[in-house]
C-alpha positions in Angstrom: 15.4 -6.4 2.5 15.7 -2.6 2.9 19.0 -2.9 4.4 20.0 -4.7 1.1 18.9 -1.9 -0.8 20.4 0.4 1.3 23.6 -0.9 0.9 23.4 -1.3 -3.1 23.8 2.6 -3.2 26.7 3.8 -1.1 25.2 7.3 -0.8 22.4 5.8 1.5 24.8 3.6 4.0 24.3 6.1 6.6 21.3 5.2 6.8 20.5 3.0 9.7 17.8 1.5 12.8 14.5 1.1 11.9 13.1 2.9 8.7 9.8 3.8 10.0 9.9 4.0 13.4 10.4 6.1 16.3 10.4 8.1 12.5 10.7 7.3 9.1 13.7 8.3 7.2 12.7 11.5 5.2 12.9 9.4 1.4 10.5 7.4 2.0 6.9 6.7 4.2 5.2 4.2 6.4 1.7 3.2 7.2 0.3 4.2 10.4 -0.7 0.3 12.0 1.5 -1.5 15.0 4.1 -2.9 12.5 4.5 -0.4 9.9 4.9 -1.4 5.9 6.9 1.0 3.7 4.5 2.3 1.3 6.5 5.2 -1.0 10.3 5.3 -1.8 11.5 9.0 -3.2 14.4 8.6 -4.2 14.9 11.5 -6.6 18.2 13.3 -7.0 20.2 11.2 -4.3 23.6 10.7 -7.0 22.3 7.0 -6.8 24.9 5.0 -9.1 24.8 0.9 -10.2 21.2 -1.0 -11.2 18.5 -0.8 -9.7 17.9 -3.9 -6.7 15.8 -6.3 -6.9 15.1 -6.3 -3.6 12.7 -3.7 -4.3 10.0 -6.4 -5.8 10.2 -7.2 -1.6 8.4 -4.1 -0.6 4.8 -5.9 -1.1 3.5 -2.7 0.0 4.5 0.3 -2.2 2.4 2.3 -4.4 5.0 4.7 -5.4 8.5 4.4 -6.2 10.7 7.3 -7.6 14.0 7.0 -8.2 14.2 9.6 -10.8 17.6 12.0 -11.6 19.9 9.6 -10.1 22.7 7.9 -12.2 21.2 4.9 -12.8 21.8 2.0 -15.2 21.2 -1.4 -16.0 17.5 -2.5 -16.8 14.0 -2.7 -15.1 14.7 -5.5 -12.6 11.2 -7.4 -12.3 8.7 -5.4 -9.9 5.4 -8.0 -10.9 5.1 -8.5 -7.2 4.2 -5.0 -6.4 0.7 -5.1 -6.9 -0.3 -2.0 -5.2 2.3 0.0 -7.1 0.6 3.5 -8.9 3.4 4.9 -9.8 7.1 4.1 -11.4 9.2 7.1 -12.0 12.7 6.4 -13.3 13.4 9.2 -15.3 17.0 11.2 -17.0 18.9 7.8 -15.3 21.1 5.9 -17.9 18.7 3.2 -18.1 19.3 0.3 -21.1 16.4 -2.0 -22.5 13.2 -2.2 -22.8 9.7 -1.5 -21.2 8.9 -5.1 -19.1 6.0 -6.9 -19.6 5.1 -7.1 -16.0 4.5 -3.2 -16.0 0.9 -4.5 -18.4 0.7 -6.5 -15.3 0.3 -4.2 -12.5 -3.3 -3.7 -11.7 -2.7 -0.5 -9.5 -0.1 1.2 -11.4 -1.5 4.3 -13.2 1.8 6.3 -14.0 5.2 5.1 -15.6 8.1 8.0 -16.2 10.6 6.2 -18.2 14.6 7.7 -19.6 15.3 9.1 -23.0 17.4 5.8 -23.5 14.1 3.8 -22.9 11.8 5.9 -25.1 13.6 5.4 -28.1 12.9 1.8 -28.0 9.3 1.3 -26.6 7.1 2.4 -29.6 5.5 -0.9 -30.1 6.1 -1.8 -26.5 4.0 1.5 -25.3 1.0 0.3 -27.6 0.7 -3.3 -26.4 1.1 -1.7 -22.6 -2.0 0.4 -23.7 -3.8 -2.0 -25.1 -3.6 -3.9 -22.1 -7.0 -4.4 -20.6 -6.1 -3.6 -16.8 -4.2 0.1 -18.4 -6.5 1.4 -20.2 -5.6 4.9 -18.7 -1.9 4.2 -18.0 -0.4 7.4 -18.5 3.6 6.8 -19.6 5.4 9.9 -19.6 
């Protein structure tokens, strides 16, 4: 699944073995247990171009995933399985659409950074994620 992702953005092809062992590639981190899970993807600022993969919702793991400043575009693909997920930050990409509904859905996730392009069109979708009884506290910035 990571090599899937990996070759969705052709900055990152160069990228190659296994991603968390003997060491992790530096963009990202692994839990410490005898077959490692990925558990944070920083992607910030890596001229990233195209959508965003799917693949991601694969990482079961993840609490954090930040692919912010990149070049971006396309919607939110779903991420509902990413249960452990705290924090979403996809901001200044060239991101279309609206806010999904399975963001009201994540029980862990505490922080959403969204794009320009995406904050014009989520007033009413912000208030029904706040409303939402599992985000009280979700902080969207």
């Amino acid at each position: 699944m990571l090599r899937e992702i990996i070759s969705a953005f052709a900055d990152l092809d160069s990228w190659t073995g296994d991603p968390c062992l003997p060491y992790a590639y530096n963009w990202l981190t692994c839990n410490n247990v005898s077959r490692p899970n990925i558990y944070t993807i920083s992607l910030e600022n890596h001229n990233l171009h195209g959508a965003i993969p799917n693949q991601f919702n694969s990482l079961k793991h993840l609490t954090k995933l930040s692919l912010a400043e990149n070049m971006l575009n396309g919607s939110i693909p779903n991420l509902g399985d990413l249960q452990d997920l705290k924090i979403l930050d996809l901001h200044n990409n060239q991101l279309s659409g609206s806010i999904p509904d399975f963001l009201g859905d994540l029980p862990a996730l505490t922080t959403f950074s969204d794009t320009e392009t995406l904050k014009t069109t989520i007033s009413a979708e912000r208030s029904q994620i706040n409303c939402n009884k599992r985000h009280q506290n979700l902080k969207l910035t």
